[in-house]
C-alpha positions in Angstrom: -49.2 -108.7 107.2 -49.3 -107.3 110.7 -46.8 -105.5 112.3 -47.1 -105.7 116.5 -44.2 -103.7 118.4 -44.5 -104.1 122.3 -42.3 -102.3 124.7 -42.1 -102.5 128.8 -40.2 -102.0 131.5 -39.2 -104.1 134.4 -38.7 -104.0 138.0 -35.0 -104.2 139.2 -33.3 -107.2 139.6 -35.7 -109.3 137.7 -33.9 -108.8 134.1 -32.8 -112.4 133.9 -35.9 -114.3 134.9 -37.4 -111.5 132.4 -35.0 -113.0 129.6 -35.6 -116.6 130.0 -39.6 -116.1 130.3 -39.1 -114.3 126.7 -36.9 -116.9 125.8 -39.4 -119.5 125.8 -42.1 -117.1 124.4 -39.6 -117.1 121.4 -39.2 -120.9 121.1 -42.7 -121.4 121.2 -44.3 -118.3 119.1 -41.8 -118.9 116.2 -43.6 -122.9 115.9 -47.2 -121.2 115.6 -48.8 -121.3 112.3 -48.9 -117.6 110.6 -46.3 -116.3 112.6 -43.6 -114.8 110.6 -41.3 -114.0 113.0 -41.2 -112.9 116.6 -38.0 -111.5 118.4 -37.6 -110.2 121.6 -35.1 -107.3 122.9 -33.7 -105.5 125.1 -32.3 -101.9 125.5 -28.8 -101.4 124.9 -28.9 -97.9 127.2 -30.9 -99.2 129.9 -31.0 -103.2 130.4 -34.6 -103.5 132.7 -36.5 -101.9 128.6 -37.4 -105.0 126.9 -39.7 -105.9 123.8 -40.7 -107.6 120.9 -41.1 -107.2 117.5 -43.8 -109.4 115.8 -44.9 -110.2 112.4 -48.1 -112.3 111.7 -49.9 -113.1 108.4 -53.6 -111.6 109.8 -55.4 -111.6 112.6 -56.6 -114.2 112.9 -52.8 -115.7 113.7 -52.1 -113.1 116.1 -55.6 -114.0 117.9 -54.2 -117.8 117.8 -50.8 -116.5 119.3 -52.9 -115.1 122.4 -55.0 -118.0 122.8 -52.0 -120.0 123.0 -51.6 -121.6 126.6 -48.2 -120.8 126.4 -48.9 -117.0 126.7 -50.9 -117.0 129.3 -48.5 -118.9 131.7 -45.4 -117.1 130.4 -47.0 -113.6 129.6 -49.7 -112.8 132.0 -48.9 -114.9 134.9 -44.8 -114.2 134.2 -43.3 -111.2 132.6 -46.5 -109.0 133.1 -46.1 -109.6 137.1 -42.1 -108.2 136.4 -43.4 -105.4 134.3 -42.9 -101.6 136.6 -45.7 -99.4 134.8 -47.7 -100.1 132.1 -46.6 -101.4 128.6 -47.2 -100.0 124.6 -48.5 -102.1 121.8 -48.4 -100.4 118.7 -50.0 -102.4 115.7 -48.9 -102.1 112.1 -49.2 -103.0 108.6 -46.6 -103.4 106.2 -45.9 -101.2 103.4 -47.1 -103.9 100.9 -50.7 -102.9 102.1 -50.3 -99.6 102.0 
């Protein structure tokens, strides 16, 4: 299973057009085939840090989660255009395959 943990920051005064755009993404990616879960977040000590934590059977379902059209209208034309500096992906495997 793989493991994706995404982290950003965005500009001020977009945090709650930020939180419904994730929203959706949440509504949506939970539905897709191979996804085992997908949960968005935000920081506790400073409110314009958001992520999420995903969880996806292989590849190839987090390759069908990109394709989606959803994530191109609410990713890259929506919370990447809020997002102040660049973002981290970090990609992981869980301790099963280890």
């Amino acid at each position: 299973m793989l493991v994706l943990i995404v982290t950003f920051t965005i500009k001020p005064g977009s945090e709650k057009q930020a939180l419904a755009l994730m929203r959706k993404m949440e509504e949506h990616t939970r539905q897709e085939p191979g996804c085992r879960n997908y949960t968005g977040f935000q920081s506790k000590e400073d409110p314009r840090q958001f992520g999420f934590y995903e969880q996806y059977d292989d590849q190839a379902a987090m390759d069908a989660h990109r394709a989606a059209p959803y994530f191109e209208e609410l990713i890259t034309n929506g919370l990447v255009k809020l997002m102040e500096g660049s973002r981290t992906r970090r990609l992981f495997h869980t301790l099963e395959e280890a």
